[in-house]
N, C-alpha and C positions, 0 to 999 in steps of 0.2 A: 508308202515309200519312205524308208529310212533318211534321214537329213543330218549331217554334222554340222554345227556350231562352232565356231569361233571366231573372237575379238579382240583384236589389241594380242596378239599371238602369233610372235616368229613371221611378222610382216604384213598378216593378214588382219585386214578389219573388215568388222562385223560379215563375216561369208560363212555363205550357205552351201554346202557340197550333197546335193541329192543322191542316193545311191542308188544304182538299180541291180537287177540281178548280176550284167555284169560290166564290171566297169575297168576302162583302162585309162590309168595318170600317163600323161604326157607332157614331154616340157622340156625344156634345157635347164643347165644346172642351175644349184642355187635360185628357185622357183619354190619352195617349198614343199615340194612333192613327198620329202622325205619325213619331213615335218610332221605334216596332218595322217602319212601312215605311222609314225610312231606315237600321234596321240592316240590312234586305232587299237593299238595295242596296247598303250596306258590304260585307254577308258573299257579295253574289256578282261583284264588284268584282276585277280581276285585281290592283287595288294592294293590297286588305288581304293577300290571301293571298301574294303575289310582295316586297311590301316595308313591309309591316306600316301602313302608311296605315288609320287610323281616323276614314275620311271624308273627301271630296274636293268642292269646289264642291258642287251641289247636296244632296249627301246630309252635311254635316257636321252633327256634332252638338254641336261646341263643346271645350272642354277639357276634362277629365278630374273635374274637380270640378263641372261641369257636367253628366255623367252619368251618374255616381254620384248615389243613392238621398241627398237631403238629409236628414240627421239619422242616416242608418246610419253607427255605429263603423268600419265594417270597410272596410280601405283596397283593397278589391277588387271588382270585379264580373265576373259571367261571362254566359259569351254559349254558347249549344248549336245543335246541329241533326243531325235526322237524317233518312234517305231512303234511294231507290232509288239503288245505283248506276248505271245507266241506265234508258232508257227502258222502263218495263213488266216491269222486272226484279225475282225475287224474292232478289237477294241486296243489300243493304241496307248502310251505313255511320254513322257515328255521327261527331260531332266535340263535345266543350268546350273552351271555351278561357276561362281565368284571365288578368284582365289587371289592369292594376298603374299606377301613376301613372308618369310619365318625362318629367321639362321640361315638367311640365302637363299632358302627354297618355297615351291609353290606348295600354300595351304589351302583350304578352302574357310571362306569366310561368310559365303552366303550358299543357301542350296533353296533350289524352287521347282517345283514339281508340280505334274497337272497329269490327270488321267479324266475317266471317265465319269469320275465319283470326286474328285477332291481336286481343289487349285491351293498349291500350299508353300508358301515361304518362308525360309527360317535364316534366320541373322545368328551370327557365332559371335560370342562376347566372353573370350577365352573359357572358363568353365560352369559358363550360362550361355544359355540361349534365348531370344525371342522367336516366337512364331506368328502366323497369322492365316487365319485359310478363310475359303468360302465353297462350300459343298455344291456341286451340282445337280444344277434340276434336270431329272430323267428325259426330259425331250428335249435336251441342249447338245447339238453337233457339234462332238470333237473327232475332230481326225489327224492324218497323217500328212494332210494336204500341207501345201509349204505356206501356204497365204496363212494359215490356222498360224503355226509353229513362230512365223516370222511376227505376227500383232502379239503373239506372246509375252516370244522375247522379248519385244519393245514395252509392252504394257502389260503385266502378269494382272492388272483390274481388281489388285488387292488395295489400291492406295487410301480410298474407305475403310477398311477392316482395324480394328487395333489390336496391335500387337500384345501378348504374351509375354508372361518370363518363366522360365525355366531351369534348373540346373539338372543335370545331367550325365552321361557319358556322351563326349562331344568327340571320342577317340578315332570315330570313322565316318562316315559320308553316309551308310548303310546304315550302321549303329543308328547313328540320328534319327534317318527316315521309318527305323522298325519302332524307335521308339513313339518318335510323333504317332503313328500311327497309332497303334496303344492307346496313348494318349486323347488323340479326336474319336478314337470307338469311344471310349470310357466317358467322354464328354456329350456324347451323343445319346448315350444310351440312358441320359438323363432327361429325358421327355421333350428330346426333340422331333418334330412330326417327320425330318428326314429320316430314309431308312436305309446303314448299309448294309448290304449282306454280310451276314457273322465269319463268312468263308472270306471278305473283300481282303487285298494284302496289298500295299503298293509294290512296286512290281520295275525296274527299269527295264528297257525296252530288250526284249529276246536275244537280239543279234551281240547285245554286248556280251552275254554269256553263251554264244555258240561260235569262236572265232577261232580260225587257227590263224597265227602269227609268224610268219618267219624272216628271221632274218636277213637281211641282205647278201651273207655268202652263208651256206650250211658246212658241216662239217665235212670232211674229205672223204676220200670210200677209205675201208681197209681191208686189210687180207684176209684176217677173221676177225668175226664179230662172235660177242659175246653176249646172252639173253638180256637184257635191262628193262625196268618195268616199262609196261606202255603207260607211260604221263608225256603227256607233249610237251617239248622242250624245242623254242624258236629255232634252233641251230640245225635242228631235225636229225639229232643224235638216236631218238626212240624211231624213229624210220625204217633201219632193217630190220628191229625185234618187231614191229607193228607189218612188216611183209610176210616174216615168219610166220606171223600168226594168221596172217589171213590168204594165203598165198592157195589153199588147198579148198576154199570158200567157192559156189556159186560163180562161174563167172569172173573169179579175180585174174585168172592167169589170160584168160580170153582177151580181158578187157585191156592188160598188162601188154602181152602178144602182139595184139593188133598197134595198141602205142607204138611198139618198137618198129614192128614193120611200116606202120605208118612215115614214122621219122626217121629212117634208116640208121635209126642208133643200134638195132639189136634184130634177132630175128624171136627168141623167146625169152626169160627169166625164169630162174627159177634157185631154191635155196638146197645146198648140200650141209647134213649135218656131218658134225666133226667130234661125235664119238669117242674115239680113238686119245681126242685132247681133252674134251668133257661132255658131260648133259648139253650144256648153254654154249658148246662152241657151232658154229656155222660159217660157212660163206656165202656168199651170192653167185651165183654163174650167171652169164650172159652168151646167150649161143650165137655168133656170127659166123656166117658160112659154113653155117652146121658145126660148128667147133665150139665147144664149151671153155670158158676163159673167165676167171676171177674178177668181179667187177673192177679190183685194181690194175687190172693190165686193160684194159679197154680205155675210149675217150671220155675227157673229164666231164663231160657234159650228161655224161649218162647219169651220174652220181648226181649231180646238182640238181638235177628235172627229176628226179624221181622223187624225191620227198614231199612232194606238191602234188603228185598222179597218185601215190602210196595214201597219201591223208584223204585225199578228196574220194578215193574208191572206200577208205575204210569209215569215216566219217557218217555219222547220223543225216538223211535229208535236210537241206535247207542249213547247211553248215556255210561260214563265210571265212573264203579260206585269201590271207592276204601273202602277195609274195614280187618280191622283188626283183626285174628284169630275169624271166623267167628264161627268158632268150641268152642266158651269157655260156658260154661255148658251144654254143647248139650253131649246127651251118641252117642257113633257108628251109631247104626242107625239113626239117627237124623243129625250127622254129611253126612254120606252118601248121605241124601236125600239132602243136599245142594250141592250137588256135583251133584244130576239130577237136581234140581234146577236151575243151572247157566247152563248147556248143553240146557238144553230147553228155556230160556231165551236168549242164544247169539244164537240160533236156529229161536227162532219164531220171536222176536223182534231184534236179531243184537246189543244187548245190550252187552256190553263188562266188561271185570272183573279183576281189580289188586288186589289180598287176599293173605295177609300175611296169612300164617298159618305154623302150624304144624303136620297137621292132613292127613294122609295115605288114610283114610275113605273117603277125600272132591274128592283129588286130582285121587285116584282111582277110584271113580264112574264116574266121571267126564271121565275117559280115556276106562268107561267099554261101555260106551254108545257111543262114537267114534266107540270104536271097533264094539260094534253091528249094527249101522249103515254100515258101511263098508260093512258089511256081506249082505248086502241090496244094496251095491254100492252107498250110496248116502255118501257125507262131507259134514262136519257142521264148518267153522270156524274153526280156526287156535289156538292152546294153548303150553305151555309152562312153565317148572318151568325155575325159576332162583335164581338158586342157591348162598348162597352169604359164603365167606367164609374171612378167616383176617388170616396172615400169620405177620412176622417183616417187612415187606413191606408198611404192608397197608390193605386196604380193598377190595374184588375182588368178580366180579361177574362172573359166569359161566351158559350159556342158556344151557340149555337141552329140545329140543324140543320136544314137543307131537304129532309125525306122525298120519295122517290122521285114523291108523287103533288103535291108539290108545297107542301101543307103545313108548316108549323111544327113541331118537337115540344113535347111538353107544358113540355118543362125548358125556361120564359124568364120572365127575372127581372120583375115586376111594372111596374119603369123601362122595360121594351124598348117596350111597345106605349106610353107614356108619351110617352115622347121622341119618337113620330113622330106624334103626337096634336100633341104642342106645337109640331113643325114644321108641321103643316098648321092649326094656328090662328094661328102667327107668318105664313104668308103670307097668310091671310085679312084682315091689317092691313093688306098692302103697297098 
């Protein structure tokens, strides 16, 4: 089970957020929900780990003293995570990273690592390094488990070891770790009786490099669209050229179809090319009442839900797609139907789900179809809200899990069922 880390970070000290296949944030504003999904997309980001970028366009979070814990002493925060190295795999990785203030902004100044093969710390001392590790003995249980990750954190068990010095290229978080590596082969392979595999590579944990991210409002529909490569982009501007493309696939239009009638957005979809103005021009139709109509003249809700249905049908298995109140101009039923949507999708595909929302409608269907299954004796994948709430303390997260039949468990804070009480008496004024 995947765990996020962080400390002394936009409110939150030292918290543990479990993930499971699928998970919905919840919470009233200024809660940090927004927070810990834009570190989501920091930490699986090919600029933080390749060139130390602490936020880019949609996901920044501002300067350093802006994300630092106000009123905490300590001129630091940390950020964790851990997982499967690959998909379905039981060998697992860990990462924290200590970051430090630099011309305003978040650096990294410590980096520590642990897998199955190596426990490794490195101190940054502008362009030196110290390191320090201790290799593992083959019958030593590491996993995913949170009790493992969390005596880590606390105690990485290197404080015996002596440190190293090194200089180096210190320019990326990855740089560093490809080269430690290197390095501990090349030291090993000098008549030590441990043995790594010559294939061993460290490895941060899968899910940071299988993420789709988007941002909190997408781009708007237009009249025509024109081809653009498929590279995902949070806005979900590569959205219609990625429907283009798979739109005539196994099953895509099926699966498309059924959404619409599901949620009474649409009765079918489908793409007309446009020839006539070039190769790359198209539009999208959308058929209501048997009438075909330019996704620009139809409800705006259609445009904003699809770039979430579009990635998760075209996406690789076991993909983890994050997406922000996926409910905003969708009515009830529409809402609902995204809530069978993601059941059938971590269902058929194993495709996994972090959704901010609001919405009773997602989060219920979602736990109606568990339930029904149940009744059948089969599980589908593992879900959970998480609940975020803010006290004079701070910021705090509370799981409330989604039992296999559907239900709640008993552990949820008295606020949970509160706050969706007050949401459904706040729309009874609108």
């Amino acid at each position: 089970m995947p765990i996020l880390y962080v400390d002394n970070f936009r409110g939150f000290q030292s918290t543990f957020v479990p993930l499971r296949d699928v998970n919905f944030f919840v919470g009233e504003n200024s809660t940090g929900k927004s927070s810990i999904l834009k570190l989501l997309g920091i930490m699986s980001s090919q600029g933080f780990w390749r060139y130390n970028i602490f936020g880019e366009a949609e996901t920044v979070l501002g300067s350093f003293s802006e994300i630092i814990t106000s009123g905490d002493k300590r001129e630091h925060f940390e950020i964790g995570f851990i997982g499967p190295k690959q998909d379905d795999s039981d060998l697992v990785s860990a990462i924290k990273i200590k970051l430090i203030e630099k011309d305003g902004y978040p650096v990294p100044k410590e980096i520590s690592y642990r897998d199955e093969v190596i426990n490794l710390q490195i101190t940054l001392e502008g362009f030196f390094l110290k390191y320090r590790y201790r290799l593992i003995d083959s019958g030593q249980k590491w996993s995913d488990d949170d009790k493992d990750f969390k005596n880590w954190i606390t105690d990485n068990s290197l404080k015996d070891c002596p440190f190293q010095r090194l200089t180096m290229d210190v320019s990326s978080s990855l740089s560093i770790l490809r080269q430690l590596q290197t390095v501990v082969m090349f030291e090993q392979s000098k008549g030590s009786s441990h043995e790594i595999a010559k294939r061993y590579e460290i490895t941060i944990p899968y899910m940071l490099n299988r993420v789709a991210w988007f941002a909190p409002s997408v781009v708007e529909p237009e009249k025509v669209y024109n081809q653009v490569p498929l590279i995902f982009t949070p806005k979900g501007k590569h959205s219609a050229s990625v429907l283009r493309d798979i739109i005539e696939g196994p099953d895509v239009k099926k699966i498309l179809n059924r959404f619409g009638t599901d949620s009474g957005l649409f009765e079918s979809i489908s793409i007309k090319n446009l020839k006539n103005i070039s190769e790359d021009a198209f539009e999208i139709q959308v058929s209501i009442n048997k009438i075909k109509l330019n996704i620009l003249n139809v409800g705006y809700g259609v445009s904003q839900i699809l770039p979430l249905i579009i990635e998760a049908i075209a996406r690789p298995d076991y993909t983890w797609l994050i997406y922000q109140q996926p409910e905003t101009h969708l009515h009830p039923r529409a809402q609902a139907a995204v809530g069978e949507f993601i059941f059938k999708s971590n269902q058929a595909d194993h495709q996994k789900f972090i959704l901010e929302t609001h919405s009773d409608y997602i989060i219920d269907r979602y736990r109606l179809r568990l339930h029904r299954a149940s009744k059948q004796d089969r599980q589908y994948g593992s879900g959970q809200v998480v609940f975020f709430t803010r006290d004079n303390s701070g910021n705090h997260t509370h799981v409330i899990d989604i039992n296999s039949d559907g239900t709640y468990s008993e552990f949820q804070p008295a606020s949970f069922r509160d706050f969706f009480i007050s949401e459904q008496l706040n729309l009874l004024k609108v």
